[in-house]
C-alpha positions in Angstrom: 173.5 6.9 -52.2 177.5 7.3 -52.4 179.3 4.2 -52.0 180.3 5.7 -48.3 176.9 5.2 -47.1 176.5 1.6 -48.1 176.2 -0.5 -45.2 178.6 -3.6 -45.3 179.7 -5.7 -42.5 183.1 -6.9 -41.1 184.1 -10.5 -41.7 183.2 -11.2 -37.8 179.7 -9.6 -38.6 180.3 -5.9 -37.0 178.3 -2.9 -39.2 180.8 -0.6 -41.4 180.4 0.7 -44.5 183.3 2.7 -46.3 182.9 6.1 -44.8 185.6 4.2 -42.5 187.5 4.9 -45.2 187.1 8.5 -46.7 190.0 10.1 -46.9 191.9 6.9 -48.3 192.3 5.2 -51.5 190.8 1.5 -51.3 191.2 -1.7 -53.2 188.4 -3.4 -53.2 188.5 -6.7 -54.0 186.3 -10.2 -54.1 188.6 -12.9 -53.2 188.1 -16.9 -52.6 190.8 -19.2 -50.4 190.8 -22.3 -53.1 190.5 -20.2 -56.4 193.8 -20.5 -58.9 193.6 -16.8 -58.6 194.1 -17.3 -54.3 198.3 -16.5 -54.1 196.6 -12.9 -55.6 196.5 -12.7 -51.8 200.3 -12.6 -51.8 200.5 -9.2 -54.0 197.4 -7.7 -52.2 199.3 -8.3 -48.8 202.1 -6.6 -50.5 200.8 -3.3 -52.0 198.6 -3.2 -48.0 202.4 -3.1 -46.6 203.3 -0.9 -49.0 200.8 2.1 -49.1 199.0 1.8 -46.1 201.3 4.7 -44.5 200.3 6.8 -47.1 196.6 6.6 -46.9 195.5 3.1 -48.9 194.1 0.7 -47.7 192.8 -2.7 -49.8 189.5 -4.0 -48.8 188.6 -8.2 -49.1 185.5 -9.3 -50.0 185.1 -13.0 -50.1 182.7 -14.4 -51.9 181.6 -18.5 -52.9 179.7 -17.4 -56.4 182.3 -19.1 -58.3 182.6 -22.8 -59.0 182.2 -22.5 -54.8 185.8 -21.6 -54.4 185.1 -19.9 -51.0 183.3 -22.4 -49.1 184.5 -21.1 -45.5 182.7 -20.1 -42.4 184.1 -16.2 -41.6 186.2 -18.4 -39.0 187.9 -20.5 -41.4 188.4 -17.3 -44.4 190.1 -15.2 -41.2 192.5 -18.2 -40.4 193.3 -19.3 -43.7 194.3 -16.0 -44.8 196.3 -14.7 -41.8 198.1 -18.1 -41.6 198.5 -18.7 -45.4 199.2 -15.5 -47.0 199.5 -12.9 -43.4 197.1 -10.9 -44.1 196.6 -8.3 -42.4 194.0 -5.8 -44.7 190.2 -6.0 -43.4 187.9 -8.5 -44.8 184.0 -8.2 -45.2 181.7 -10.8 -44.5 181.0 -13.2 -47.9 178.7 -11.5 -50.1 177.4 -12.1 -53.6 178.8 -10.0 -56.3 176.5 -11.2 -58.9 173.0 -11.9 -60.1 169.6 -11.5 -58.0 171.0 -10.9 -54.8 174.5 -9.1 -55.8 175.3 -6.9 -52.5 174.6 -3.1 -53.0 178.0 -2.3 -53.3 178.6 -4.3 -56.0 175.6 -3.2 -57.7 177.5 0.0 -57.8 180.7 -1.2 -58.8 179.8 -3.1 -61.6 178.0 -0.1 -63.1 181.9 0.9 -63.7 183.7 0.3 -67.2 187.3 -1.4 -67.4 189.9 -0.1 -70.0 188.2 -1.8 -72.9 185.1 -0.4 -71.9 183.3 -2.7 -70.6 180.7 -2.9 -67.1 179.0 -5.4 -65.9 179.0 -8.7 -63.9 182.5 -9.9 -62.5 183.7 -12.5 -64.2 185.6 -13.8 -61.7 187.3 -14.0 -57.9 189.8 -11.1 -57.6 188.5 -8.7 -59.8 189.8 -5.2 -58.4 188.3 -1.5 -58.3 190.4 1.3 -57.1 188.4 4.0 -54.9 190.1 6.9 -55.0 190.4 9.5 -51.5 187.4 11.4 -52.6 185.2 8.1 -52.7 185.1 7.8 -56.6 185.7 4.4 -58.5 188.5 5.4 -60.9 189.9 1.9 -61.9 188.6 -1.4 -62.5 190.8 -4.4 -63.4 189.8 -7.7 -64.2 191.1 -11.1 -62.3 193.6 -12.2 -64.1 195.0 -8.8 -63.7 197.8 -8.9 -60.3 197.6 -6.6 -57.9 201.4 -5.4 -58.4 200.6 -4.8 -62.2 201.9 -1.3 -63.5 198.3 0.1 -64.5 197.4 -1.2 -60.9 199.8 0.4 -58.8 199.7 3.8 -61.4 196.1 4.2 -60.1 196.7 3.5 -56.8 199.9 5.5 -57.1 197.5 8.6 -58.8 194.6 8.3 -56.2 196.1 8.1 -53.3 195.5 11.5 -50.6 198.0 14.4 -50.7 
């Protein structure tokens, strides 16, 4: 199965999956509203604004697998995240990224190795993977990592369409 057949659903519970977005490079990214990591939102928001007309788009997942950090209904993610950071790139509905129950998406993102080489579980909210135009993972940065870091926006930069 390629990761454009994966069936996801929208934050308000509508069916995608990311053939939506073939044909775009994607940041996909598992983010939490009362995480230290949370103003992330801030340089997501930005690099959205900034590459969006130029086929990118970055991709929210929430998700409450660590220390609970996104305890939200879909309601209260939506509003916190337009009002507190205006966002304005799609969420998905809160899924686990880890463990027994890890979404399929993330079971095949994790499969991917960041620059020292390592796959595996996320360690933590706001972990990003950069999917280039052609629907391969060619990046994967851990959280502490911002979103406007050079090796960041040089992979978006590389992978977005011509």
């Amino acid at each position: 199965m390629s990761l454009y057949d994966i069936p996801l659903n929208t934050l308000t519970g509508e069916p995608v999956t990311l053939e939506a977005y073939r044909g775009k490079a994607v940041l996909v990214v598992n983010v939490a509203s009362k995480c230290g990591l949370t103003p992330q939102y801030a340089g997501l928001e930005q690099l959205q604004k900034s590459y969006a007309d130029r086929g990118f788009t970055v991709l929210g997942v929430p998700c409450n697998q660590f220390a609970g950090q996104e305890p939200g209904s879909a309601e209260e993610i939506r509003t916190f995240c337009s009002a507190s950071y205006g966002v304005t790139f799609p969420l998905l509905e809160k899924i686990e990224v880890n463990g027994d129950h890890r979404h399929p998406l993330y079971q095949a993102l994790t499969q991917v190795k960041d620059a020292d080489g390592e796959a595996g579980d996320i360690q933590w909210n706001f972990e990003k993977f950069v999917i280039s135009a052609q629907g391969e993972v060619v990046g994967r940065f851990r959280p502490r990592t911002e979103p406007d870091a050079p090796e960041v926006v040089a992979t978006i930069e590389a992978h977005l369409p011509t």
